[in-house]
C-alpha positions in Angstrom: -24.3 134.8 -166.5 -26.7 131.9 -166.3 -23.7 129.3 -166.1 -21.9 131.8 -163.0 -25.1 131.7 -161.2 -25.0 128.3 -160.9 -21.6 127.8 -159.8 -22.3 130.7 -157.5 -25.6 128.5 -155.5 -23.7 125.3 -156.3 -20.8 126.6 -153.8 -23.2 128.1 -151.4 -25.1 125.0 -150.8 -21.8 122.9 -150.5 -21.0 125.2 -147.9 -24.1 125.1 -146.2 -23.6 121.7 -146.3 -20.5 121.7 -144.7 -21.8 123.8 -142.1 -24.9 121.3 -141.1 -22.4 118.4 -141.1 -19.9 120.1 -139.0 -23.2 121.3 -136.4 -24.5 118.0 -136.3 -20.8 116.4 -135.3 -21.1 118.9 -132.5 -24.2 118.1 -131.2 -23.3 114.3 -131.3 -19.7 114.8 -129.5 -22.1 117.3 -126.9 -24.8 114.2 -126.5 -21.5 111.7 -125.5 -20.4 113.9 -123.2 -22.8 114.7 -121.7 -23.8 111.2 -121.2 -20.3 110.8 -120.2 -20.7 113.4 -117.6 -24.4 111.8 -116.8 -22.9 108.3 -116.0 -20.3 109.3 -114.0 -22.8 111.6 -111.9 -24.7 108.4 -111.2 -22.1 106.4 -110.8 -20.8 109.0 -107.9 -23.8 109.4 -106.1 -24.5 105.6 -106.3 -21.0 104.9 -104.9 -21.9 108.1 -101.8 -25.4 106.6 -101.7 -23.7 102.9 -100.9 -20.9 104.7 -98.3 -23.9 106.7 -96.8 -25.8 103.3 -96.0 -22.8 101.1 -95.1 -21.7 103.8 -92.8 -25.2 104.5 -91.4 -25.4 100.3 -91.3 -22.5 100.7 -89.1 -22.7 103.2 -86.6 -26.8 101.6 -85.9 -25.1 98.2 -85.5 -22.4 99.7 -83.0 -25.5 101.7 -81.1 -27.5 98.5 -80.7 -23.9 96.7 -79.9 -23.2 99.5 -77.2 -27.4 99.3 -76.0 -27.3 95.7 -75.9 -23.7 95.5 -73.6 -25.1 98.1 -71.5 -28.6 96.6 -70.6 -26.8 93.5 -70.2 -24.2 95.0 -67.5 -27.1 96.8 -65.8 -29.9 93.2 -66.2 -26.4 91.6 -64.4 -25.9 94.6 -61.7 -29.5 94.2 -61.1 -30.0 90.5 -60.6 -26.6 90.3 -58.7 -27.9 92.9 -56.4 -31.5 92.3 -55.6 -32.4 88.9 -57.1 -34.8 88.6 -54.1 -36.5 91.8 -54.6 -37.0 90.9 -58.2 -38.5 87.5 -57.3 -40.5 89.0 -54.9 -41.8 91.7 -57.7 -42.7 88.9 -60.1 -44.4 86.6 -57.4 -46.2 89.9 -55.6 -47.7 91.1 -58.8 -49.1 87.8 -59.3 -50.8 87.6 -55.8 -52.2 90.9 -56.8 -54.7 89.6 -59.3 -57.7 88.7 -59.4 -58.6 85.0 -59.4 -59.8 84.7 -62.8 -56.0 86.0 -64.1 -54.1 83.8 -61.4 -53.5 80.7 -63.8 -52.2 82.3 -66.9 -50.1 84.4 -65.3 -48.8 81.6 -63.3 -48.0 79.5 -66.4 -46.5 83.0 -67.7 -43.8 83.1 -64.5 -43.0 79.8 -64.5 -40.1 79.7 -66.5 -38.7 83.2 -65.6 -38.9 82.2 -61.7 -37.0 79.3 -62.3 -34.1 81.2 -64.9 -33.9 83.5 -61.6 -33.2 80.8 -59.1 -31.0 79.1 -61.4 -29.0 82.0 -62.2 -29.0 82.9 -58.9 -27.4 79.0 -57.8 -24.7 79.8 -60.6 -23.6 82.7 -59.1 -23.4 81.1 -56.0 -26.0 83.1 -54.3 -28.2 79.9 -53.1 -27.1 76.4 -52.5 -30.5 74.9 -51.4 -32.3 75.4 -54.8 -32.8 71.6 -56.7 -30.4 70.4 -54.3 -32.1 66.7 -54.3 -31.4 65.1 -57.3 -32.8 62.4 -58.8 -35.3 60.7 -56.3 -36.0 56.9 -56.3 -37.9 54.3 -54.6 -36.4 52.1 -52.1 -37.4 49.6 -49.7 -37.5 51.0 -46.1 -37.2 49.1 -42.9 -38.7 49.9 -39.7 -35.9 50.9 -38.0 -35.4 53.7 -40.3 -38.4 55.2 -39.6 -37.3 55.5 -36.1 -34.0 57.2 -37.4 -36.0 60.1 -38.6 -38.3 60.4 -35.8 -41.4 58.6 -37.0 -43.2 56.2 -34.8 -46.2 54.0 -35.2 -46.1 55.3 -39.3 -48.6 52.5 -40.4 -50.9 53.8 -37.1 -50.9 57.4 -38.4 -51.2 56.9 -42.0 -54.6 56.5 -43.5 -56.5 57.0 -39.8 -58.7 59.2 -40.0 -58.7 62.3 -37.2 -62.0 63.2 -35.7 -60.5 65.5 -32.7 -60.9 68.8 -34.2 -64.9 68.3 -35.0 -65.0 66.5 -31.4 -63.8 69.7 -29.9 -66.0 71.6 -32.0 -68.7 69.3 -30.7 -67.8 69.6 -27.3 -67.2 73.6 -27.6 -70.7 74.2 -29.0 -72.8 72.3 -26.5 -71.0 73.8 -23.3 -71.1 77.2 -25.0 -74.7 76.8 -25.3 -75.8 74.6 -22.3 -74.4 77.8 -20.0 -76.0 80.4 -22.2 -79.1 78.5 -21.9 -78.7 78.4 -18.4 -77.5 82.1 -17.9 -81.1 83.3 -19.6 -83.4 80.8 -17.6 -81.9 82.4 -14.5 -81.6 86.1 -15.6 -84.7 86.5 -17.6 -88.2 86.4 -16.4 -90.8 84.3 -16.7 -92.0 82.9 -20.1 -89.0 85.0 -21.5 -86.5 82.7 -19.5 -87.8 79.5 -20.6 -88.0 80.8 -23.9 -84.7 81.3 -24.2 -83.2 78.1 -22.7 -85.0 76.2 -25.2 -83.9 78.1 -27.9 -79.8 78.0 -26.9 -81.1 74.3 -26.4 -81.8 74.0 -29.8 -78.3 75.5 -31.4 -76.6 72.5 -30.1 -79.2 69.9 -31.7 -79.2 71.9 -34.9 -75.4 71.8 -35.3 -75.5 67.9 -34.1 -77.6 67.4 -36.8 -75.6 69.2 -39.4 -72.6 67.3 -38.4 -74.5 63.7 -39.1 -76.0 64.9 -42.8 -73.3 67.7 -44.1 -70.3 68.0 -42.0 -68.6 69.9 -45.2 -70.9 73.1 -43.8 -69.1 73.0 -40.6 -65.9 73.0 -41.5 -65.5 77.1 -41.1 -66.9 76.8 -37.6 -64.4 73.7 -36.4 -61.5 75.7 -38.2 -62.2 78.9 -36.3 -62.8 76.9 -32.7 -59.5 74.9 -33.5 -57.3 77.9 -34.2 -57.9 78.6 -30.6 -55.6 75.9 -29.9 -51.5 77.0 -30.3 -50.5 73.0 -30.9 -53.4 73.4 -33.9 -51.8 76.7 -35.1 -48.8 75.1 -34.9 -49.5 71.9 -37.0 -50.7 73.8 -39.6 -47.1 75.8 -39.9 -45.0 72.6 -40.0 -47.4 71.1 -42.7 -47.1 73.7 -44.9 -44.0 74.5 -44.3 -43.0 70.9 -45.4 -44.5 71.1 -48.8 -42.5 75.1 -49.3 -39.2 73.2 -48.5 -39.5 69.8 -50.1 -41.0 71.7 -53.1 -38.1 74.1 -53.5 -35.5 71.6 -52.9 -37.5 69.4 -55.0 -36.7 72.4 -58.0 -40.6 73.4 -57.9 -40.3 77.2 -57.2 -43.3 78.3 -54.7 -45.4 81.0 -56.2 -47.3 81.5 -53.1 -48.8 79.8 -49.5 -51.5 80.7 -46.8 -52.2 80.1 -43.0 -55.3 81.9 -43.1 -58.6 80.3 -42.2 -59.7 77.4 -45.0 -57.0 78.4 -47.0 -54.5 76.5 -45.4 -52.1 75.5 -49.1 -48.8 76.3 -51.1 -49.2 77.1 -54.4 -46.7 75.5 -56.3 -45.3 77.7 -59.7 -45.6 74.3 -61.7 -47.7 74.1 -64.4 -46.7 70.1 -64.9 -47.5 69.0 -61.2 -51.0 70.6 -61.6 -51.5 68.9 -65.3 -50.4 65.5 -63.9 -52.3 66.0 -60.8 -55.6 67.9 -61.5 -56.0 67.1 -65.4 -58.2 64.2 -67.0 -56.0 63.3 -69.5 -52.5 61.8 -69.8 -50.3 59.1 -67.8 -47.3 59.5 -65.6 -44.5 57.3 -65.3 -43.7 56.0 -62.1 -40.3 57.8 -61.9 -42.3 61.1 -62.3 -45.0 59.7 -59.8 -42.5 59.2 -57.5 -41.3 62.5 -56.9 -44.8 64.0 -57.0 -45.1 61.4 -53.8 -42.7 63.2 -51.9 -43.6 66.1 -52.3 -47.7 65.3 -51.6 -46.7 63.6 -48.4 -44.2 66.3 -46.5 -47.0 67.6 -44.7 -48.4 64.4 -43.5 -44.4 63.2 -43.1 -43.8 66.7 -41.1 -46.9 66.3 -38.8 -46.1 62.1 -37.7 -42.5 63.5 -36.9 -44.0 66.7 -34.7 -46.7 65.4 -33.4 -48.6 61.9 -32.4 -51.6 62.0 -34.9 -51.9 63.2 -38.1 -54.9 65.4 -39.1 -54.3 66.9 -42.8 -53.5 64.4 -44.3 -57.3 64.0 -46.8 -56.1 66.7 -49.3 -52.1 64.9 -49.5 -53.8 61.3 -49.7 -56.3 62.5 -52.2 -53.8 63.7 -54.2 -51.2 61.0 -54.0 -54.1 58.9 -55.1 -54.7 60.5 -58.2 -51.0 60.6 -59.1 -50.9 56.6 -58.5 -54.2 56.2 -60.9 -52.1 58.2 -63.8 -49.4 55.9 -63.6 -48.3 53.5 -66.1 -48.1 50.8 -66.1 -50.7 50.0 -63.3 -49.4 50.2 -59.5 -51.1 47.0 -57.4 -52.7 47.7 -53.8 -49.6 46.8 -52.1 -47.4 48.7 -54.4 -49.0 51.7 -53.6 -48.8 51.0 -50.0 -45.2 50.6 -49.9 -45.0 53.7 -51.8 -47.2 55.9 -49.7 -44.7 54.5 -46.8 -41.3 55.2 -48.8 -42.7 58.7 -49.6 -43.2 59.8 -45.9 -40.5 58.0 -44.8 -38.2 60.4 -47.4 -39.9 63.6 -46.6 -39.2 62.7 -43.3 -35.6 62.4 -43.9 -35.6 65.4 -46.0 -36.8 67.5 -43.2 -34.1 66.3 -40.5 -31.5 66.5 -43.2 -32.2 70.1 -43.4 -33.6 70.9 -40.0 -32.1 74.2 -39.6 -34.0 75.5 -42.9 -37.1 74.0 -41.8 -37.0 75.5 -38.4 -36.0 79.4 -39.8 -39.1 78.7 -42.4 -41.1 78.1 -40.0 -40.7 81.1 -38.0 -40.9 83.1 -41.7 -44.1 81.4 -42.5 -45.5 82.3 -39.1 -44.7 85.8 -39.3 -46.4 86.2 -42.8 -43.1 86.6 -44.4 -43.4 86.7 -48.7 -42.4 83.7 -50.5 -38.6 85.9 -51.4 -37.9 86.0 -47.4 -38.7 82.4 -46.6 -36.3 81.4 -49.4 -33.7 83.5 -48.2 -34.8 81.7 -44.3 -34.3 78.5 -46.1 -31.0 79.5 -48.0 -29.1 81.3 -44.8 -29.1 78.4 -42.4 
């Protein structure tokens, strides 16, 4: 009994045994394949995770590709159809400022003004635009003065014009010498006399302004000289010089004025106003050269138009500091010859191009913006 009972557990265990070795195979081959099953998961939504982005990739890059071609085609349709009303946009909302944000958004325009006009010269819409070239100094004989309708250049250069404050002068004291003379006569007694002295007196007071600070009288002789249409006039074909010399020049013209002591054209330049308003840094004379042209149109337009010359301070003055940047040194005589070559080629410059100059200055007269007096200066 004893020796069947342990047969009988002996076989019992082996088959339990058996049993454990045969669960535990199971569980292994379950644990492969599900790692098996795991792994190849992954794998398949690694593989549709890498199709998802490389497609998504795709169809963003073809988005931008078909954004990109379509703002091109309608910047293109744009420029090709109102270049001058965008110029005009980006030159008006300048003007619009105030003063104190003027100069950086100047320096801000500057090269997008001049990517307009040259774009606008490739597609053959302008003609005028840098037209000149490459400017140099030259030796200039009398005669060709003459050619280009200067006379007397060395007479009118440098002379300094006293007939505006002389009419000023002249304007005030008859003004109140009749005035003083109207109230002795009308009013009476004490009153009359009064009065004479004291309209008397205006014309001594403003004499003596005139001998100790004439800069205070410069409103007054500006308002008494716009009276005068050849003085109106003058003050068109100067300006209008420096807009079409400038632009021809490749200096695009941001804005100008007419208007009472405000008489200018702001050039969109930022390097002509470093090298002729900054302290530091020298110019070569190349570079000084063509800033010479441009500085003298004005006094070039009015010895061509006129027989005297009467802006011509603010042009000098800043010739002048042009010609003390310049290195190396210019002598006394150099600069002379200069000054003469410079008026003499504005000079030219303005009867090459007549036509322009004439249609500007009827735009320039009739407050036209800065966009219509290129397109005056472009359609002759």
């Amino acid at each position: 009994k004893t020796r069947a009972c342990h047969n009988t557990f002996k076989a019992h265990s082996q088959t339990q045994t058996a049993r454990n070795m045969a669960f535990l195979v199971l569980v292994a081959s379950s644990s492969a394949a599900t790692r098996t099953a795991s792994s190849s998961l992954s794998a398949r939504r690694s593989h549709v995770a890498v199709c998802t982005h490389v497609s998504t990739t795709n169809r963003r890059r073809r988005r931008r590709r078909r954004l990109m071609t379509s703002k091109y085609k309608t910047m293109t349709t744009f420029v090709t159809r109102s270049s001058y009303s965008t110029l005009e946009q980006i030159l008006g909302s300048i003007k619009d400022l105030p003063p104190s944000e003027r100069p950086d958004a100047l320096r801000a325009a500057e090269q997008p003004v001049k990517s307009l006009l040259n774009e606008m010269k490739e597609k053959n819409q302008i003609s005028k635009w840098n037209s000149l070239g490459k400017i140099n100094s030259e030796n200039v004989f009398p005669r060709a003065f003459t050619e280009v309708g200067l006379n007397d250049v060395d007479a009118k250069i440098g002379t300094p014009n006293n007939d505006a404050d002389f009419n000023f002068i002249v304007t005030v004291t008859l003004t109140t010498s009749l005035l003083a003379v109207i109230i002795g006569a009308t009013l009476p007694g004490d009153w009359g006399a009064f009065g004479s002295y004291l309209m008397g007196g205006v014309s001594l007071v403003v004499l003596a302004i005139g001998s100790t600070a004439p800069g205070l009288l410069k409103i007054g002789v500006d308002s008494v000289s716009r009276l005068n249409p050849e003085y109106m006039e003058r003050i068109v074909k100067h300006e209008a010089a420096h807009f079409l010399i400038a632009y021809l020049s490749g200096i695009p013209v941001s804005s100008y004025s007419l208007g009472l002591m405000e008489m200018h054209v702001e050039l969109l330049e930022a390097k002509i106003e470093k090298k002729l308003v900054g302290k530091a840094g020298v110019i070569t004379q190349e570079e000084m050269e063509a800033l010479a042209v441009v500085a003298m149109s004005g006094v070039a337009a009015e010895a061509k138009y006129f027989e005297k010359v009467a802006g011509q301070e603010a042009d000098l003055f800043s010739l002048q500091k042009a010609m003390n940047k310049t290195e190396p040194k210019l002598g006394a005589q150099k600069e002379k010859s200069i000054t003469r070559w410079a008026v003499y080629k504005a000079a030219k410059i303005i009867t090459d191009n007549e036509k322009s100059y004439v249609r500007l200055c009827r735009a320039m007269k009739e407050d036209k913006s800065v966009a219509e007096c290129i397109k005056a200066i472009e359609s002759a």
